[in-house]
VOTIBA-365588 format. One record per residue: x, y, z of N, C-alpha, C, CB in turn. Coordinates in nm, 3 decimals. Each point is the difference from the previous one (the first is absolute). Glycine has a CB too. Layout:
<nodes>
X_Y_Z_X_Y_Z_X_Y_Z_X_Y_Z
...
</nodes>
This chain:
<nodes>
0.330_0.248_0.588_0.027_0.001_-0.142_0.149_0.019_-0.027_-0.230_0.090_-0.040
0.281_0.000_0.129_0.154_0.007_-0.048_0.085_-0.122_0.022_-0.009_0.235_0.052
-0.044_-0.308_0.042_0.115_-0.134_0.057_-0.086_-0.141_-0.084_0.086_0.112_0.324
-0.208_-0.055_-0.441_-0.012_-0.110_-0.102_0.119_0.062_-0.091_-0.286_-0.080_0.011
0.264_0.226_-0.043_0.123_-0.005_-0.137_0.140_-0.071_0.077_-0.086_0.273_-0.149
0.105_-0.216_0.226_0.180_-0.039_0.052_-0.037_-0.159_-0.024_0.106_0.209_0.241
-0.195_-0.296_-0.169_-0.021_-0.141_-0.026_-0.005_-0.050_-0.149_-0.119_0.015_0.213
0.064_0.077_-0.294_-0.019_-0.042_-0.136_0.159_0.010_-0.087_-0.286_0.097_0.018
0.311_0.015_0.028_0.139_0.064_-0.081_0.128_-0.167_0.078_-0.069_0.418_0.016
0.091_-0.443_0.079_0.047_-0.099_0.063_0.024_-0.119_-0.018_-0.066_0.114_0.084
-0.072_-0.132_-0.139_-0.032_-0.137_-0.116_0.007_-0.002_-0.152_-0.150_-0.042_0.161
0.122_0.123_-0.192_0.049_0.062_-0.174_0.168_-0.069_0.009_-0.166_0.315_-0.033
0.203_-0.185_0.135_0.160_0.002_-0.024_0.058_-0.092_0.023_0.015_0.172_0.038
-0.064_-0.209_0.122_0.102_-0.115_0.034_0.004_-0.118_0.051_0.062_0.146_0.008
-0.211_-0.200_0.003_-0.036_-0.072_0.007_0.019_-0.192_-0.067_-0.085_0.269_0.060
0.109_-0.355_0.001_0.028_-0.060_-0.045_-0.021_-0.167_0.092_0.125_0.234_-0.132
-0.184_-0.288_0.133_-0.069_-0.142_0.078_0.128_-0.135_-0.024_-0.318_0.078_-0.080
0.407_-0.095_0.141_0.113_-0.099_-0.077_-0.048_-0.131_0.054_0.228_0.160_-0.014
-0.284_-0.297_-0.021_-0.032_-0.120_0.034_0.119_-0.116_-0.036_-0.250_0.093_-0.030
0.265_-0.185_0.149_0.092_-0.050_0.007_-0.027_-0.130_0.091_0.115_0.223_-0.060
-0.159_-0.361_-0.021_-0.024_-0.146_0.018_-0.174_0.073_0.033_0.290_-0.182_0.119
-0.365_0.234_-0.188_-0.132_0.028_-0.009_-0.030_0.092_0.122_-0.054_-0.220_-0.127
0.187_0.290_0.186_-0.055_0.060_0.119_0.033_0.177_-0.017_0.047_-0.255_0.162
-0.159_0.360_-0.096_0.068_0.124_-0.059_0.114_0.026_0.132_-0.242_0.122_-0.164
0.337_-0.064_0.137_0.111_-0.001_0.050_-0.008_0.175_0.100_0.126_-0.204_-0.239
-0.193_0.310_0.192_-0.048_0.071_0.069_-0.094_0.004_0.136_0.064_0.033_-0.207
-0.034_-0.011_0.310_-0.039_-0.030_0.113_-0.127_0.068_0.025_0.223_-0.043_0.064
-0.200_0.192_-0.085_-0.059_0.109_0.061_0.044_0.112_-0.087_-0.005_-0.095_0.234
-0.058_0.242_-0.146_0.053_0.082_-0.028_0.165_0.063_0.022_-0.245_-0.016_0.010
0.301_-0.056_0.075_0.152_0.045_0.023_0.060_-0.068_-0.174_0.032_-0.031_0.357
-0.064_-0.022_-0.388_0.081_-0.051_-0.145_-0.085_0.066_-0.086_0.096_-0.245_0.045
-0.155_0.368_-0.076_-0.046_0.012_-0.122_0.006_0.177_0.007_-0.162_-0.263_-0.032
0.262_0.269_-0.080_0.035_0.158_-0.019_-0.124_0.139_-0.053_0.244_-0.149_-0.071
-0.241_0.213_0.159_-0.108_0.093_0.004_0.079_0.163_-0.077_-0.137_-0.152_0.265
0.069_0.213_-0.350_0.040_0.124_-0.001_0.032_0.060_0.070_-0.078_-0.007_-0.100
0.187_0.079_0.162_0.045_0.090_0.090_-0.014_0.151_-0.039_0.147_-0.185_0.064
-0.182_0.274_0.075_-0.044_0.135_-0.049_0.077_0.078_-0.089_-0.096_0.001_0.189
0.225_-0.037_-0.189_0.102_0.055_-0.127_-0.031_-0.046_-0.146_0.187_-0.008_0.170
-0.302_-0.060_-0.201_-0.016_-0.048_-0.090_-0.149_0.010_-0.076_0.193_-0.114_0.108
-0.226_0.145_-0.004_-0.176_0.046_-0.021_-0.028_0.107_-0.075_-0.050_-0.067_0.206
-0.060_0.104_-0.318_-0.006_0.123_-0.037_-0.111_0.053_0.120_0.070_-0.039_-0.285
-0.089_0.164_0.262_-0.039_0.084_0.062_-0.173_-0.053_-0.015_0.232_0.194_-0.039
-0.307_-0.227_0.120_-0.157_-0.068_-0.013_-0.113_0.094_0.054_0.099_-0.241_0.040
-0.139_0.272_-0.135_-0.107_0.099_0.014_-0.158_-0.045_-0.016_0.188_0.149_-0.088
-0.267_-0.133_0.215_-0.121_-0.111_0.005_-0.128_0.092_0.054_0.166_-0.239_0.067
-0.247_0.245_-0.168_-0.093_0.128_-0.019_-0.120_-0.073_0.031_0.115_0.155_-0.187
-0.233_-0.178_0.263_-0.114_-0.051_0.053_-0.085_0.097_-0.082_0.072_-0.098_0.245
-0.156_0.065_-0.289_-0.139_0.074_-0.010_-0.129_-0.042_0.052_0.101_0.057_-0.175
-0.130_0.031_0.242_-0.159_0.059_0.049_-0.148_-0.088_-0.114_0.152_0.315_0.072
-0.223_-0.466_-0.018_-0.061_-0.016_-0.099_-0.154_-0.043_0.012_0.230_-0.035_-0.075
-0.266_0.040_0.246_-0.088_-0.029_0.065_-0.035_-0.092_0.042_-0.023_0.118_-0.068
0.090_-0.236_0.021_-0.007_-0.150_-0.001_0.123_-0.025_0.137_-0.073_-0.050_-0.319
0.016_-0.081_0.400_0.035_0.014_0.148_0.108_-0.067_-0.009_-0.204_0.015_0.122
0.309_0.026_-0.044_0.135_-0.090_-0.012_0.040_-0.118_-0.022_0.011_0.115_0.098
0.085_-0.139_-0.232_0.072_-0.168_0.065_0.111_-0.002_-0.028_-0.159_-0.147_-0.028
0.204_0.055_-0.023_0.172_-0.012_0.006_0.010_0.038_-0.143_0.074_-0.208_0.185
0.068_0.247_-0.175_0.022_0.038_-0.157_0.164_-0.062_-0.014_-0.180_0.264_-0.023
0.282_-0.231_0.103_0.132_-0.076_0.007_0.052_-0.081_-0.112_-0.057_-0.006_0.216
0.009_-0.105_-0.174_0.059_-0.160_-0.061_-0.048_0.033_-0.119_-0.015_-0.201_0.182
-0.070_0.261_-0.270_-0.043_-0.011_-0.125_0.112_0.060_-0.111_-0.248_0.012_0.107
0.327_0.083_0.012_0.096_0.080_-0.111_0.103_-0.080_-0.007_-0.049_0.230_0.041
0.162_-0.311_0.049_0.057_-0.096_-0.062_0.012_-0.054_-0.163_-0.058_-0.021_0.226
-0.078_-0.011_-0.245_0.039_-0.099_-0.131_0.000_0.120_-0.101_-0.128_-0.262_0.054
0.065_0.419_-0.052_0.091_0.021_-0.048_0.104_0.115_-0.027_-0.138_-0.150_-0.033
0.255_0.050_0.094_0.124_0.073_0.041_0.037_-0.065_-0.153_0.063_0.022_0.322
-0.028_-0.143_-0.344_0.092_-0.048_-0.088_-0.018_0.016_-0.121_0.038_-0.126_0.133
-0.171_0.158_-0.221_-0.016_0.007_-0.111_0.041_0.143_-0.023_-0.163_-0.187_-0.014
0.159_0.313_0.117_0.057_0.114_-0.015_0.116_0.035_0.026_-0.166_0.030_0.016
0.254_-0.083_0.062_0.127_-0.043_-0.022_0.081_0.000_-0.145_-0.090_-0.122_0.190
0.014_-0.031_-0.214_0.033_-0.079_-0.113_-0.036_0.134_-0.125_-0.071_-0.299_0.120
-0.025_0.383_-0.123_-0.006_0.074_-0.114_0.091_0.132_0.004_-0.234_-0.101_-0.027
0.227_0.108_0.135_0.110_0.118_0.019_0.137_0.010_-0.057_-0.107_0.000_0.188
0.158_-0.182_-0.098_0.140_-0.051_-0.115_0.030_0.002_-0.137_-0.009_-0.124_0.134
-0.169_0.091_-0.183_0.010_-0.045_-0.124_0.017_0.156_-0.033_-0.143_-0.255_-0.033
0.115_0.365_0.044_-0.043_0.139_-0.046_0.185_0.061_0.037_-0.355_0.026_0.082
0.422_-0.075_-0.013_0.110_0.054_0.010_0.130_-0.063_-0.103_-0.109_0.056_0.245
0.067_-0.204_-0.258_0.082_-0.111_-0.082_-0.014_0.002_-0.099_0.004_-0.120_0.113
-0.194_0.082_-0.146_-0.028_-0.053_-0.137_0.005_-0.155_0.005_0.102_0.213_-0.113
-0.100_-0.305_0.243_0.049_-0.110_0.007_-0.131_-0.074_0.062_0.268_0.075_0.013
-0.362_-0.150_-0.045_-0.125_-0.029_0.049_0.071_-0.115_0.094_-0.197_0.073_-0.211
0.179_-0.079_0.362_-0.019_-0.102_0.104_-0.130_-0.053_0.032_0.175_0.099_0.081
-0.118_-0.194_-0.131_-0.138_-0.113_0.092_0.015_-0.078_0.088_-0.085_-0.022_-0.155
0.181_-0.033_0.275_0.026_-0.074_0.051_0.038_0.074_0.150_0.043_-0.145_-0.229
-0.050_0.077_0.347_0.037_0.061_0.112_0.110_-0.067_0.065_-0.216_0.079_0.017
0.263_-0.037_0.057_0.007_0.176_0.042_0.077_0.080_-0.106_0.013_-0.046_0.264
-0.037_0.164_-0.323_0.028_0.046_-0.131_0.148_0.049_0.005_-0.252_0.064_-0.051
0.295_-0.073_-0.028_0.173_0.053_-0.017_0.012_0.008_-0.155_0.127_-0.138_0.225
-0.054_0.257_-0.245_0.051_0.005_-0.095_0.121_0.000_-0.049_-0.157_0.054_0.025
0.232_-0.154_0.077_0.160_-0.025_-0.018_-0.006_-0.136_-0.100_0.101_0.104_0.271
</nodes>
C-alpha cells in the first residue's frame, strides 16, 4: 500500500506520457520521475482484523492518490485542478 501512494503521488505530480510521430517516447521506468523519500509524507497504513480471507489491497489505493492531492491543493490555494500532472505554477 505504501509504494501504491508513492506510485499514485508520482503520477499526480509528475507524470507525464510525451508522444512523438504516434510513438510514446518513454521507454521504461529509468525515464519516468518517481517521488523521492525527501519528498514523501510520512504514510501511515492501519489493516484491520475482519475475518474475511486475504487478498490484495495495494493497486486500489493509487487511483486514489490524485483526487486527494488535487483537494488538498485546492484547500491550501483555493485553485480547483483538473488536469495532470497537477501544478500550481
Amino acid at each position: 500500500m505504501e509504494s501504491s501512494v508513492i506510485f499514485g503521488m508520482s503520477s499526480s505530480l509528475y507524470d507525464e506520457l510525451k508522444v512523438e510521430n504516434g510513438r510514446v517516447q518513454q521507454a521504461n521506468f529509468h525515464q519516468y520521475r518517481v517521488v523521492r523519500m525527501n519528498e514523501s509524507p510520512k504514510i501511515d497504513v492501519t489493516l484491520i482484523a475482519n475475518g474475511e480471507a486475504p487478498g490484495g489491497i495495494g493497486e486500489p489505493v493509487t487511483a486514489l492518490v490524485a483526487p486527494s492531492v488535487s483537494n488538498a491543493l485546492f484547500a491550501i490555494t483555493g485553485k480547483r485542478l483538473r488536469k495532470l500532472p497537477l501544478s500550481v505554477a
